[in-house]
N, C-alpha and C positions, 0 to 999 in steps of 0.2 A: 471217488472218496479218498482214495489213499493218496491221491495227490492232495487234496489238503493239510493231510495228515502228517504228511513229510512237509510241505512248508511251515505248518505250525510249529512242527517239534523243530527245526533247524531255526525257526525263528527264538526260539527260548533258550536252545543251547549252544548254537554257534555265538561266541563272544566276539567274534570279528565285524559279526550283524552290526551289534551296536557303535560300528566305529559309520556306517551309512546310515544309520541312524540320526546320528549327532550331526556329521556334516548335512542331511539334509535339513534337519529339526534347524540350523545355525542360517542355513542359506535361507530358508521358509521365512524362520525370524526376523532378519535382517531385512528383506525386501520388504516385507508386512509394516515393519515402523520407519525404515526412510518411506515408502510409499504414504503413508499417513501421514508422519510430517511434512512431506511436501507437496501433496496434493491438500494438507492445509495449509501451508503457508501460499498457496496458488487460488485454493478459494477465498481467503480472506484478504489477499492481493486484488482478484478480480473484484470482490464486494466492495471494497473502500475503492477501487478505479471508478467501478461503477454507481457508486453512491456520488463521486464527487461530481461525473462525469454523467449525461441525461444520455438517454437511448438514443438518438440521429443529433448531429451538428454540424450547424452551417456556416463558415467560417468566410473569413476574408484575410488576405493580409496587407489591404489598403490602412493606411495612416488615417486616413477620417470615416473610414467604417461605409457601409453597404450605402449605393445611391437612395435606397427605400427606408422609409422612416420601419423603425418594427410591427406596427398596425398595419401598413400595408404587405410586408414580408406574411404578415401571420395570416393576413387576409385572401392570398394569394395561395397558402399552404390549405387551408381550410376548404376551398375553393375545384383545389384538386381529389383526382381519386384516394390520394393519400389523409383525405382531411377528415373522413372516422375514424381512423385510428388513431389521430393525436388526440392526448388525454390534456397536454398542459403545456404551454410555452411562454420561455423566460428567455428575456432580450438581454446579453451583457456587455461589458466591453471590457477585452482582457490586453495586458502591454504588459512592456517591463519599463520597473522602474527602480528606482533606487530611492535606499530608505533611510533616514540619518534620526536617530537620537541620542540623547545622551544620559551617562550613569557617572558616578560620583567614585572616583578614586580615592585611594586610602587617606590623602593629605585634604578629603575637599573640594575638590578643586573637581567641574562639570567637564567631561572628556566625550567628544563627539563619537560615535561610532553608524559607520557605515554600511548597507549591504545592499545584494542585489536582490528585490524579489520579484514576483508576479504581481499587478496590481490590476484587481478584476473587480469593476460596478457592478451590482448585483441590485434588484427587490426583492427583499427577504421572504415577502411573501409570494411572490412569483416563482421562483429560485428551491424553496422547498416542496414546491409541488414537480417538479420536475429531476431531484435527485434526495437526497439526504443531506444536504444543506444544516437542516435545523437539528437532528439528531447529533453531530459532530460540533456543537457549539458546545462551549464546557457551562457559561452561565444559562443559557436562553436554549437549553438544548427539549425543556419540558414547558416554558411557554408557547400558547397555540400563536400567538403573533410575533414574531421576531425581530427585529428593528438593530438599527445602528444607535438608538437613544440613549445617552449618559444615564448611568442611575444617580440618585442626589450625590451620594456617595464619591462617586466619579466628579461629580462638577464640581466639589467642596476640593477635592485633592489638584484639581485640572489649576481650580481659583488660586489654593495657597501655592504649587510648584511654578503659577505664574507671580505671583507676589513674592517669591526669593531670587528668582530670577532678575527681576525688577531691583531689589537689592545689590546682587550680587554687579551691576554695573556702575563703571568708575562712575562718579561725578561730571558732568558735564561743565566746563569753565565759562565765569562770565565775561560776554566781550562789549567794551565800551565802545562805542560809535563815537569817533569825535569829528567834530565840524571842519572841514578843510580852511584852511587859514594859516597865517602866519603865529596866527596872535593863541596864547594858550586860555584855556576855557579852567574856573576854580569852580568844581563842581561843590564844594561846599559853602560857598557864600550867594547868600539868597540873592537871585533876580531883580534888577530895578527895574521896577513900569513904569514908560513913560505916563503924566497924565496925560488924561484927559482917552485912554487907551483901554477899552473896557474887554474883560479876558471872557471869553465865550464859554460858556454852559455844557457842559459834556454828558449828553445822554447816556448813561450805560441802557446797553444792550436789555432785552426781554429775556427774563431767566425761561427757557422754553422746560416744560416736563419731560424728562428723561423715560423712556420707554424700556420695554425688557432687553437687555442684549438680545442678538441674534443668536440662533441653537449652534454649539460647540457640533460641529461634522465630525461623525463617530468610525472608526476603523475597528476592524476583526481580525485579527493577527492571526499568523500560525502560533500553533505554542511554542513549540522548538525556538520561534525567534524571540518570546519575550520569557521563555525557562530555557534552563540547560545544567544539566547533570554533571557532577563528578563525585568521585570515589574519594571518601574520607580516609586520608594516611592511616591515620588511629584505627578509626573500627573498622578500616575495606569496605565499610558500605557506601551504596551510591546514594543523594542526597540531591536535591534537587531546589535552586535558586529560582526567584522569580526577579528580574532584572526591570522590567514591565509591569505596571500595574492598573487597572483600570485608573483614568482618568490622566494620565503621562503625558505628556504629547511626542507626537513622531512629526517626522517633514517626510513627506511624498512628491520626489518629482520625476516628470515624465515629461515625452515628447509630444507637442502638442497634434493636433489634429490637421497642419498645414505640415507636418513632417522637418519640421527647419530650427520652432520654438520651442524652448524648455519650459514647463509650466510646473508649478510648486504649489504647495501647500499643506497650512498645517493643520494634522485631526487630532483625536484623542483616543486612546485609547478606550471601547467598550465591552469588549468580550474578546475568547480566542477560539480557534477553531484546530477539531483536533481528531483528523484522522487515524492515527496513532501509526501514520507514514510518516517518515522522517524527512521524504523526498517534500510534501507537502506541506506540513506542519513549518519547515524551516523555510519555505519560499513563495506561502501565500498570504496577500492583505486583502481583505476585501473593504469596501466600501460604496456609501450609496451611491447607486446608478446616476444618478442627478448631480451629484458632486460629481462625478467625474468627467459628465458627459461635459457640465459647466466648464470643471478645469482643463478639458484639453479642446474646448472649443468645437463640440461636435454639432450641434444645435439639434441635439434628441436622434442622431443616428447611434447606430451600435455597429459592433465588428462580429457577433456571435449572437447565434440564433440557439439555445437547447428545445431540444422537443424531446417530450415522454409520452411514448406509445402505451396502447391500453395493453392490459395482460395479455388477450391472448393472442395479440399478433408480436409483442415484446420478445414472449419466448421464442417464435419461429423466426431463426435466425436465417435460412434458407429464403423464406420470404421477403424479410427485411433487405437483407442483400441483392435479391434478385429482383424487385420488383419495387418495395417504396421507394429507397434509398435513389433508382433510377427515377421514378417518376416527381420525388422533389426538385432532383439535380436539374431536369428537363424544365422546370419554371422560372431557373433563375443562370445566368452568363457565365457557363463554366470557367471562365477566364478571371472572374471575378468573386465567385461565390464555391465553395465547396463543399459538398455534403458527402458527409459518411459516420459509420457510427461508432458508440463506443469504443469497440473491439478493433476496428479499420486506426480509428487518434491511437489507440495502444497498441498496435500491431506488433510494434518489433518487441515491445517488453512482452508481451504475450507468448510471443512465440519464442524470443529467448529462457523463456519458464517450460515450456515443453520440452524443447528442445534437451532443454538442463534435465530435466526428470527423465524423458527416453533414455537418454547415453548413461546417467546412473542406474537407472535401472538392466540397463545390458552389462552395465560390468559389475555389478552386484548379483547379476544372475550366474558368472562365475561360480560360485560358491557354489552353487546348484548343479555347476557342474564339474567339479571339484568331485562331490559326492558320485556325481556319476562314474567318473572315473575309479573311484575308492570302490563301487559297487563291482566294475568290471576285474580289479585286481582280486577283490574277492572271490567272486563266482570263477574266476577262471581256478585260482585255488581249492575251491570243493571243488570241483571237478575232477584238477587232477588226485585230490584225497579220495576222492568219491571212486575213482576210477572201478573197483572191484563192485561195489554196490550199485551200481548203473549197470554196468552187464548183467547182475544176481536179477535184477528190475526187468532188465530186458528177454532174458533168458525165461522169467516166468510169464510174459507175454505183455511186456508194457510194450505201447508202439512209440514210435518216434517223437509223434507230435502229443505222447504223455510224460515221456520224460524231456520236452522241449516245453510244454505248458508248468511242469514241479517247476522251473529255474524262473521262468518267465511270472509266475505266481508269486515266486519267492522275492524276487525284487517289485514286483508289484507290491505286495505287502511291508517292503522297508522302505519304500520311497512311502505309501498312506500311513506307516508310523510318525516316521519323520514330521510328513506334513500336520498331521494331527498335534503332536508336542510342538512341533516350531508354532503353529496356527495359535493355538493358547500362550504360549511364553510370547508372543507378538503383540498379540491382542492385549494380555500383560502389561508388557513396557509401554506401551502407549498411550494405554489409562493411567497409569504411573511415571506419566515420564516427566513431567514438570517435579515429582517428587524424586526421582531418579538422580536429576539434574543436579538439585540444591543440595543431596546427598552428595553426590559427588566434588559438587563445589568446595561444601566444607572439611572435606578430606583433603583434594588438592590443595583446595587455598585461590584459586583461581573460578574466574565467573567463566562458565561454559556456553553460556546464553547469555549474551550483554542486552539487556534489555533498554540500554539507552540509546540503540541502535534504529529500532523498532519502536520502541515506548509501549510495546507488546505488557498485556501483565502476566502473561502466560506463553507457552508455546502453544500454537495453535496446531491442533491436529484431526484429521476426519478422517475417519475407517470406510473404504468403498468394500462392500460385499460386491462386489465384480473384478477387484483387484486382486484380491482376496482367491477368489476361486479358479482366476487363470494363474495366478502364481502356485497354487497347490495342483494345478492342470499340469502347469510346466514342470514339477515339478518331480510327479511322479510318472509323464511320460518322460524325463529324464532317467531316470533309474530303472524304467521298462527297458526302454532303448538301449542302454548299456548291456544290459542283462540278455538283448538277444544274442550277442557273438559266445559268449560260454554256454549257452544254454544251446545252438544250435550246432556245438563241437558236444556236448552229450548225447544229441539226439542222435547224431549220425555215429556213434562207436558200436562196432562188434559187439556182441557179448564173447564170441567165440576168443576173441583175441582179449578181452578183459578176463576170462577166466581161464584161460590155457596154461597160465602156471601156479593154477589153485590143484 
C-alpha cells in the first residue's frame, strides 16, 4: 500500500513529472493523427483503386486483344473450379490514346489542344456490376441503366457547335472547266442549236426520304480533363472552370488492332467520371465497347477480362492468391494472357503507401522516445534527491524489489497519464482537423491541404482502435523501460551508507 501511496503523492508534487507527461501526451498525439490521416488517406486510395479496378484481371498486351472472342473466355472461366465464385464479368479494351479538342481563345479564334489519355471500351452495364463504374459517374451516377447516350440537351449543343464550325470556314473558290482549244468560249452569250438538233430531256434524280441520322458515339471523360481549378488573385479562393461540356466534341485516336494503323474518331461528349483521383480523373475516356472495338478493327475481341468475386471468397485474400488466381491462369497461355488481382495491378503503389506509413511512424515514435529519455533524467534525479529517504524506507524494512517496484510504478503511471491526455487531445484533432486546417489557412494565408490535388472535399481520416492501443502499449512500455536503470540503482543502496551522516 505505501508503495502506492508514494507514487501518487510524487505524482502530484514533483513538477518535473509533468515535463514526461507532456512529452509523452505530444508523442501519443502526434502518432494518433498522422496515423489516422494516413491510414485514411490509404483506405480511400485502396477503395477508389478498387472501385475502378474489378477483384481478378486478365490482361494481354497483344495489339488485337485475346485469340478468344469474351463468351468463350467467360465460358471457359465458368467451366472451372474457379466459376462459383465469379459473381459478374465485363469484357474491355484498354490503349493509349491521344485526345485532341478545341476551346476558344480570348480573340475567338478555335485553338486545338492536345493530350495523352487512356482509352477504355466499356458496357456500362456490364462494367458496373463488376466495380463502381456507375457510382463515379457525375450525371448517371443515380440512373439504374447507364449508357454513353447524348441527352437532348447534348445533341442540340453537339448540332449548333457543328453549325459554327461550318461557319467559321473560308469560302471554298469556284473553278471554271474550260474546253481544251485554241479558240476562247463567251460564257455569256447564248448557245446556237444547230437545226434540226433536238436537246434531250433531263430526268432529275428521285428525291429519296431522308432517315434519322446515325446516334452521335458518346464518351465519358475524366473530370480533371474537361475542369480544372485555379486560385482567384482577388479573393485566394480556388474556382473551378468547365472547358468541356456535355455535347462538345473530342477526336480519339489510337493505334489500330494490326499495330501499324492509326485509327480516329469523333465522339461527343456525355458525362464525366470522377474518382476524385487526379491520377484518374485527368487520364481516363471511356467509351462504348462496340465503338472501339469497330474503331481499332478488333472484330469483337477484347485485350481485358474484369471479374468480381462473390463476397465471401473477395475478402479471402490468402485464397484468392493461392488458389483461384492459379487456377484461372492454368486455362489460358501464360505467354499471352495474365491474371492477377487487384492488389498484384497495384502492387508497387500499395506497397509504396506502407512502406511510407512504416518509416513515418518509426520516426514519429522518436517523440515517444524523447519522453523516455526525459523520464530517465528524472528518476535518476529523485533518486539522488531521494537519496536519505530510500535508506529511512529501507531501514524500516522495505525490500529491494519494493523500493525497485515505487520507481517502476512511478513511471508506469506517467507514461498511462501521458497516454491518457495525448489519446483524447489525438482523437481531438482528428475529428477537428478539417476545421483545424481552414483555421489555420486563414491565419497564414496559405492553403495547407490543396484540395485541387486530390479533388478531396475533405481530409480523409479513419481512427483504428488497434493503432490506437499498441501506440499507447509502446508507449508506456517506453517509460517503464527507462525508469528500470534509476529505479534498480535505488533498490540496490545501503541504508547504512545513506544514513551514516544523519
Amino acid at each position: 500500500m505505501y508503495k502506492l501511496l508514494l507514487c501518487t503523492t510524487y505524482l502530484r508534487t514533483r513538477y518535473l513529472a509533468f515535463v514526461c507527461i507532456v512529452s509523452v501526451m505530444l508523442g501519443v498525439c502526434t502518432l494518433i493523427v498522422v496515423n489516422s490521416v494516413m491510414s485514411g488517406f490509404s483506405n480511400k486510395l485502396k477503395d477508389r483503386l478498387h472501385g475502378i479496378l474489378a477483384d481478378v484481371l486478365i490482361e494481354t498486351e497483344r495489339a488485337d486483344g485475346f485469340d478468344e472472342t469474351p463468351a468463350e473466355m467467360e465460358a471457359v472461366i465458368r467451366a472451372s473450379k474457379a466459376g462459383p465464385h465469379v459473381e459478374a464479368v465485363s469484357p474491355t479494351v484498354e490503349v493509349f490514346a491521344l485526345l485532341q479538342f478545341h476551346v476558344m481563345d480570348r480573340s475567338g479564334k478555335r485553338v486545338p489542344i492536345t493530350k495523352h489519355v487512356r482509352l477504355i471500351g466499356v458496357d456500362p452495364a456490364k462494367h458496373s456490376k463488376v466495380g463502381r463504374f456507375k457510382e463515379y459517374l457525375v450525371r448517371q451516377h443515380a440512373d439504374p441503366a447507364p449508357s454513353f447516350d447524348l441527352t437532348p440537351e447534348a445533341k442540340q449543343r453537339f448540332e449548333r457547335n457543328r453549325q459554327f464550325s461550318e461557319w467559321d470556314q473560308p469560302p471554298k473558290p469556284n473553278k471554271v472547266a474550260q474546253a481544251p482549244g485554241p479558240r476562247s468560249v463567251d460564257l455569256f452569250k447564248e448557245p446556237i442549236i444547230p437545226a434540226g438538233l433536238e436537246i434531250p430531256v433531263v430526268i432529275p434524280p428521285p428525291v429519296l426520304p431522308q432517315g434519322p441520322p446515325p446516334p452521335l458515339p458518346g464518351a465519358i471523360l475524366g473530370y480533371s480533363i474537361a475542369h480544372y481549378r485555379y486560385k482567384d488573385p482577388e479573393t485566394g479562393e480556388s474556382k473551378e472552370v468547365e472547358i468541356l461540356r456535355p455535347g462538345d466534341d473530342i477526336l480519339l485516336a489510337t493505334v489500330g488492332a494490326d499495330g501499324a494503323s492509326v485509327k480516329y474518331k469523333t465522339f461527343a461528349v456525355t458525362d464525366y467520371f470522377k474518382s476524385e483521383m487526379s491520377e484518374y480523373d485527368g487520364g481516363f475516356v471511356y467509351v462504348s465497347l462496340d465503338e472501339l472495338q469497330q474503331m481499332r478493327g478488333m472484330d469483337g475481341r477484347v485485350n481485358c477480362l474484369q471479374l468480381k468475386l462473390k463476397g465471401d471468397v473477395a475478402n479471402d485474400n490468402q485464397y484468392v492468391h493461392e488458389t483461384l488466381i492459379p487456377e484461372v491462369q492454368g486455362k489460358f497461355d501464360p505467354t499471352s494472357a495474365r491474371v492477377a488481382s487487384w492488389q498484384q495491378h497495384q502492387g508497387p503503389l500499395l506497397a509504396a503507401i506502407d512502406i511510407e506509413r512504416g518509416i513515418l511512424n518509426l520516426l514519429l515514435f522518436m517523440i515517444v522516445g524523447v519522453a523516455g529519455f526525459s523520464v530517465l533524467a528524472i528518476f535518476t534525479m529523485i533518486v539522488s534527491e531521494k537519496f536519505r529517504d530510500i535508506g529511512v524506507l529501507k531501514s524500516l524494512g522495505a525490500s529491494d524489489r519494493g523500493i525497485l517496484s515505487i520507481f517502476v510504478t512511478y513511471g508506469f503511471l506517467l507514461g498511462l497519464v501521458g497516454c491518457i491526455l495525448g489519446t483524447g487531445a489525438g482523437l481531438l484533432i482528428t475529428e477537428y482537423i478539417n476545421e483545424i486546417e481552414a483555421f489555420l489557412a486563414r491565419i497564414t494565408g496559405q492553403q495547407i491541404f490543396d484540395r485541387s490535388v486530390y479533388y478531396f472535399d475533405k481530409i480523409p481520416t479513419n481512427v483504428d482502435p488497434m493503432s490506437i492501443l499498441f501506440i499507447n502499449a509502446g508507449a508506456v512500455l517506453t517509460c517503464v523501460l527507462f525508469s528500470v536503470l534509476p529505479a534498480l540503482r535505488a533498490a540496490r543502496l545501503h541504508p547504512v551508507r545513506a544514513l551514516r551522516f544523519e
